[in-house]
N, C-alpha and C positions, 0 to 999 in steps of 0.2 A: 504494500500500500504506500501509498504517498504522505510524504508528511506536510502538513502545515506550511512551511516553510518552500516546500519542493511545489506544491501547489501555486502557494503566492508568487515565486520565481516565474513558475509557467506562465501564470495570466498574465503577469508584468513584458514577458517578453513577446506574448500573444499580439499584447496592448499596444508595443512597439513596435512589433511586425505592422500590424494592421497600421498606425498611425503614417508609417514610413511610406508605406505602398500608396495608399490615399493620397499622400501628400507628393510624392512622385506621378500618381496619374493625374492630378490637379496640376504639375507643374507641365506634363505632357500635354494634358487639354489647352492648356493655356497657349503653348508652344502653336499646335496646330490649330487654332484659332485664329491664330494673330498671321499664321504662313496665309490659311485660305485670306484674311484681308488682303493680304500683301498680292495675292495671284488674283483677287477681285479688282485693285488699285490697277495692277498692272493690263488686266482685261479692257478695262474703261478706257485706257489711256492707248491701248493698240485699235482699239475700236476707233476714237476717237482719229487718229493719227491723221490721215489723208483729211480730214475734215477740218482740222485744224488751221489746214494750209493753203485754206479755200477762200478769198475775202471780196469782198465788193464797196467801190467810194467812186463818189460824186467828184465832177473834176470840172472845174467852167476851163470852155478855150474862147479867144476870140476871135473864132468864126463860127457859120453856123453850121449844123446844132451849137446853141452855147454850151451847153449841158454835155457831157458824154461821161457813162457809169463805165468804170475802169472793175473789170473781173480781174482775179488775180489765182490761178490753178499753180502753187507753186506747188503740190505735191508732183511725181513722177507718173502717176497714172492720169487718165481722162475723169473729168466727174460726167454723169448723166442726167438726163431729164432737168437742165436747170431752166427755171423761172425768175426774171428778174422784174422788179415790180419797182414804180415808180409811184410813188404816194403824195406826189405834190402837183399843182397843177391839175391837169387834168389825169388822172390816172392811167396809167396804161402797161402794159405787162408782155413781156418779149419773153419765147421759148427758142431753147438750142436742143436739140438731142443732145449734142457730146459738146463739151466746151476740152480741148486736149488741156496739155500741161503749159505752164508758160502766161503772160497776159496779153488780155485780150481788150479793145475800145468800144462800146455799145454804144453810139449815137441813142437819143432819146427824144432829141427836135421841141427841147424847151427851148425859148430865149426870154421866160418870163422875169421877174423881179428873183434875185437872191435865195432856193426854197430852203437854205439854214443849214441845218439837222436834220430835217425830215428826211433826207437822203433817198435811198434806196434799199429793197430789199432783196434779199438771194434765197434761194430753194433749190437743192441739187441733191442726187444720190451718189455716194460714194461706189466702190466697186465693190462692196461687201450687199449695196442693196439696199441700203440704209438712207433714209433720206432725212435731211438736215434744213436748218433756217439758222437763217443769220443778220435778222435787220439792223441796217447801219444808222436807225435812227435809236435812240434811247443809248445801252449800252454797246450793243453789236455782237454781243456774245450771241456762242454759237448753241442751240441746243436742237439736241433730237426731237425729230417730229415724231407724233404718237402713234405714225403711221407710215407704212414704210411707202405707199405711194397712192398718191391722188386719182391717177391715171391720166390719159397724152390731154392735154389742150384740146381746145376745136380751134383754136388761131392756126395758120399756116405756121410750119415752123420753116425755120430759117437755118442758111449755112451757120457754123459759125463763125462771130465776125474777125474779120481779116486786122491782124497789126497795122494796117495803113490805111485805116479808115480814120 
């Protein structure tokens, strides 16, 4: 039989087992926790990549159009389906299938008074499928639409336009 003594030894290092093990898978949960954020962090940010690198602003020349909205595809692939919307004046809204890499000049055929900030707006899907906004008025950030596409225009679409326009 066990004595007293041999007993209380046993629980004591039952007690300790148990605490140790607990305390090492609480430090492992924790570990792999904080990896899945880090591989969620790093998801967002590859998703996000090509899209980042996609921008649109308002540019006065002086001739006419005064107005010409400057696309800017710096990533290395083409974006699609983009919509560029003009929200001052009288509204109006020009479609490209593919805009390539590189920028691009959109005449717009304002030569009204100064439209500010109001700028312009962009809508385009990346090559994952993904379609994106990015109004140049307010702050310009970019976020994901809720939806990965609207589907084509009924406007004619158009080449896209040429650097020497």
């Amino acid at each position: 039989m066990l004595s007293a003594a041999s007993l209380s030894l046993a629980l004591v290092v039952a007690g300790a087992s148990i605490y140790f093990s607990l305390k090492e898978h609480n430090a492992r949960t924790k570990q792999e926790a904080k990896s899945i954020e880090q591989e969620q962090a790093q998801n967002r940010l590859q998703e996000r990549a090509q899209a980042e690198r996609v921008a649109c602003w308002l540019e006065y020349h002086d001739k006419y159009p005064a107005y010409r909205v400057h696309v800017l595809n710096a990533s290395d692939q083409p974006i699609w389906g983009v919509r560029i919307k003009q929200e001052f004046g009288e509204p109006k809204e020009k479609y490209f299938a593919v805009v390539p890499p590189g920028s691009q000049e959109v005449p717009i055929n304002y030569t009204g008074e100064n439209p500010g900030n109001q700028a312009v707006y962009i809508s385009f899907r990346d090559n994952n499928g993904q379609r994106w906004d990015r109004p140049t008025s307010f702050d310009g950030a970019l976020r994901k639409a809720p939806f990965a596409d609207f589907g084509e225009p009924t406007v004619t679409q158009e080449a896209p336009p040429s650097e020497e326009a």
